[in-house]
C-alpha positions as semicolon CSV with decimal commas, in nm:
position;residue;x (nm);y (nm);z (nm)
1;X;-2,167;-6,983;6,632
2;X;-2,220;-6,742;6,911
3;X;-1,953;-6,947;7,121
4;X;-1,684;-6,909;6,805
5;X;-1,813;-6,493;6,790
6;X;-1,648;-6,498;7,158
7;X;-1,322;-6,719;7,092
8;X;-1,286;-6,476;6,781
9;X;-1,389;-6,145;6,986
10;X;-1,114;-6,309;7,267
11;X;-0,831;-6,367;6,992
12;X;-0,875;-6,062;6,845
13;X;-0,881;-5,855;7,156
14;X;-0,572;-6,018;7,289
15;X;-0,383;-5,979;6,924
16;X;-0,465;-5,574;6,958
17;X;-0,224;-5,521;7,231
18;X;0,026;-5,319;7,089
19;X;0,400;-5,458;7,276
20;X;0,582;-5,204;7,125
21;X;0,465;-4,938;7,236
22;X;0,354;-5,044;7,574
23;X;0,751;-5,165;7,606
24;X;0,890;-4,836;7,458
25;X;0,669;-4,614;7,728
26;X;0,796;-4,865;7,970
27;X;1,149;-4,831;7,915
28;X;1,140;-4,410;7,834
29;X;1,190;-4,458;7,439
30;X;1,000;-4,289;7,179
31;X;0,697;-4,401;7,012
32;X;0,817;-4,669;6,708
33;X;0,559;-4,537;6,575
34;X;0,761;-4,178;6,512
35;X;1,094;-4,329;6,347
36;X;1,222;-4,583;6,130
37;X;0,940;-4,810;5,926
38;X;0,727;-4,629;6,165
39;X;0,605;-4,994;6,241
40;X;0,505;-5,082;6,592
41;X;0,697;-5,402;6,577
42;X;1,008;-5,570;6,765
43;X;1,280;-5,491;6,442
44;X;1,194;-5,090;6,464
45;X;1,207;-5,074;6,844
46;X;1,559;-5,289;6,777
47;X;1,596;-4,957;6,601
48;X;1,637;-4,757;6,977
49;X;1,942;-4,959;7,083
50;X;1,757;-5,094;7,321
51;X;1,809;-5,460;7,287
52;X;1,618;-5,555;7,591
53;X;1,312;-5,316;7,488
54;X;1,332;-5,491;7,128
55;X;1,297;-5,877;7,267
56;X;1,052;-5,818;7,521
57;X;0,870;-5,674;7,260
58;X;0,951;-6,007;7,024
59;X;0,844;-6,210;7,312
60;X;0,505;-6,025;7,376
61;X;0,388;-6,001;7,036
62;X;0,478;-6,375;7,010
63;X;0,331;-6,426;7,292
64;X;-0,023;-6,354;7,255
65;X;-0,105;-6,561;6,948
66;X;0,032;-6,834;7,157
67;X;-0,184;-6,723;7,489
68;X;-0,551;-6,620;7,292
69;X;-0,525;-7,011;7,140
70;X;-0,425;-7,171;7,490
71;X;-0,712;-6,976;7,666
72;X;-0,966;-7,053;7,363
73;X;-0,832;-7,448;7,394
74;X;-0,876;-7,426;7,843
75;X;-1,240;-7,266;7,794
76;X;-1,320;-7,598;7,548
77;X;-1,272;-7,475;7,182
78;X;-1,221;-7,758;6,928
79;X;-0,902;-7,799;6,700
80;X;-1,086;-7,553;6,407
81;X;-1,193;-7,265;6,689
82;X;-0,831;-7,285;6,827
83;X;-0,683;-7,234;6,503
84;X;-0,905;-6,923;6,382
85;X;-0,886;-6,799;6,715
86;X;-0,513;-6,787;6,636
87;X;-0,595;-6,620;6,332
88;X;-0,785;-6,332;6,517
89;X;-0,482;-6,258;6,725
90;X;-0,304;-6,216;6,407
91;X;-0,559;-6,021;6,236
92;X;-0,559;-5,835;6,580
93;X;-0,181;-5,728;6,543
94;X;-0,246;-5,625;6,239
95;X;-0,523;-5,357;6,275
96;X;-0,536;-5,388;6,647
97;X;-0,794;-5,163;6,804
98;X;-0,584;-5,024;7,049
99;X;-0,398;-4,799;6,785
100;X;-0,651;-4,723;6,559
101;X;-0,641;-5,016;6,344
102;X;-0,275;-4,967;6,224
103;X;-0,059;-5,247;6,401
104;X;0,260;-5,437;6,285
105;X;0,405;-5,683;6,028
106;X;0,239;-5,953;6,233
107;X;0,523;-6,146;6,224
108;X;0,647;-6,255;6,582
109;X;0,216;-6,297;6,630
110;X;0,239;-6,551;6,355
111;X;0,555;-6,744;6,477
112;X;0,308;-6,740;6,837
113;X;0,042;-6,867;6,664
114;X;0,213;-7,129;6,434
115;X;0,340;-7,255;6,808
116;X;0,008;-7,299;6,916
117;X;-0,101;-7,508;6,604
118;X;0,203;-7,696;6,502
119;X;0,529;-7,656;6,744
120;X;0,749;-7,824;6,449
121;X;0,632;-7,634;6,156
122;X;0,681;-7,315;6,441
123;X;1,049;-7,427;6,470
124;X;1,162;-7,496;6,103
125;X;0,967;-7,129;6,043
126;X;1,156;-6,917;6,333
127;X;1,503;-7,175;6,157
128;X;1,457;-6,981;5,853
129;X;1,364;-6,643;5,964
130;X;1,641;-6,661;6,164
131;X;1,946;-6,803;5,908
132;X;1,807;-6,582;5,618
133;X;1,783;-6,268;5,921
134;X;2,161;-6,334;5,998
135;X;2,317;-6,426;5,639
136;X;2,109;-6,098;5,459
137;X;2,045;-5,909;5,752
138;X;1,715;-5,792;5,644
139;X;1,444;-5,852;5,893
140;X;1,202;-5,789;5,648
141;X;1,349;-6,059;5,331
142;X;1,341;-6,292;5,659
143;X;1,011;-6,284;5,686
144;X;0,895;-6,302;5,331
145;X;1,132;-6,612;5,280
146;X;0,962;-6,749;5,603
147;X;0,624;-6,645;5,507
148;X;0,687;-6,872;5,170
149;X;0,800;-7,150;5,350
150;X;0,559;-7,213;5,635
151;X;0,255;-7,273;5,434
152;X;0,434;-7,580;5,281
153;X;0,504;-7,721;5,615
154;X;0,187;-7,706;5,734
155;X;0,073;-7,887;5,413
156;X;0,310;-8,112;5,444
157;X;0,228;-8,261;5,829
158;X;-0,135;-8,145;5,824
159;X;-0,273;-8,145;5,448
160;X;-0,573;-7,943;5,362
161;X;-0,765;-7,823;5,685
162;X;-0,809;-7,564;5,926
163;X;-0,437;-7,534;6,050
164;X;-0,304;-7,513;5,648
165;X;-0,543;-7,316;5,601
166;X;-0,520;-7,024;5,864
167;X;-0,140;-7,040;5,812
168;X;-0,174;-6,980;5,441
169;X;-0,425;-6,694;5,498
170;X;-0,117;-6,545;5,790
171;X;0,149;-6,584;5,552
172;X;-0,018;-6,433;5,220
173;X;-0,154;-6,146;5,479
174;X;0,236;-6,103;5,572
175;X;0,334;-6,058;5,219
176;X;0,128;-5,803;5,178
177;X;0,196;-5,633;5,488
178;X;0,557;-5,646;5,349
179;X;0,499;-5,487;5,010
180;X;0,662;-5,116;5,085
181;X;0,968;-5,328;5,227
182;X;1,021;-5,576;4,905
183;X;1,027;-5,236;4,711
184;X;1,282;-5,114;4,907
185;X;1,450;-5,418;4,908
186;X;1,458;-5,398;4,524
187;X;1,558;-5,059;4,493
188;X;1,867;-5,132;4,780
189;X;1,707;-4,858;5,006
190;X;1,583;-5,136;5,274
191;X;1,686;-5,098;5,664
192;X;1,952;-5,315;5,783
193;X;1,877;-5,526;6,120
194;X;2,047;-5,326;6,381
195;X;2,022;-4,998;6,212
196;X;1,976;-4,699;6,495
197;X;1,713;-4,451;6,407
198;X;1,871;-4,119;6,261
């Protein structure tokens, strides 16, 4: 138990590291956390112009679910500590401790983590974020619509267990992260992908 406290502790840590606005110093933007959604997230720093800022922060949030599983797996975790440990990251994003527990949407962590547990379920995931991202261009329907579909993959290949199980808990956790956006989206008000801050 102690051992798991550390690979949780590890994941968690790692998760809290807040891309966005360690990109946005880097490249001289503004704080994503002073325009747009006000999320610290990949879509809002899209929000700058700054396409390069935007996907390194993609790749870095991704990124460290995928890392805090690989170390947990090198340092001798089991399948079940791997996979929570992946869940920490996520939590980690989410209310990372680094910004005073108010992170992102969690989901390029989630895609990162879902590649650490399942590299096919990842893929079909990222398929849909990405088709639904480009026909609606709404980030944020994207990743509802892929939040709905990746817990029935993992079902699917892996059936009830640890891996179903923390990607369920991700997913429903994304929803809800998502709630101001699917009101917006209902009431037509929701940010296009690509939209510059005012």
């Amino acid at each position: 138990m102690e051992t798991l406290f550390i690979y949780l502790a590890l994941g968690y840590l790692i998760g809290s590291l807040p891309f966005a606005v360690i990109v946005s110093k880097a490249f001289g933007l503004a704080d994503p956390r002073s325009f747009g959604s006000g999320n610290p997230g990949a879509t809002n720093v899209l929000r700058t112009g700054n396409k390069a800022a935007a996907v390194l922060t993609l790749l870095g949030d991704a990124a460290k679910g995928w890392v805090a599983m690989f170390l947990a797996a090198k340092v001798g975790a089991d399948g079940t500590a791997v996979a929570l440990t992946g869940l920490a990251a996520f939590l980690g994003h989410l209310f990372p401790v680094f910004l005073k527990f108010k992170g992102g949407k969690g989901v390029a962590t989630a895609i990162g983590v879902l590649i650490g547990l399942d590299g096919w379920v990842a893929l079909l995931t990222a398929l849909t974020w990405l088709v639904t991202a480009v026909v609606t261009r709404y980030s944020s329907l994207a990743a509802i619509i892929a939040a709905c579909v990746a817990p029935t993959l993992a079902l699917s290949n892996h059936g009830i267990g640890a891996v179903s199980i923390v990607v369920g808990v991700m997913c429903l956790l994304l929803i809800v992260r998502h709630k101001a956006n699917i009101v917006r989206l209902v009431e037509g008000t929701e940010g296009r992908i690509g939209k510059k801050k005012a």
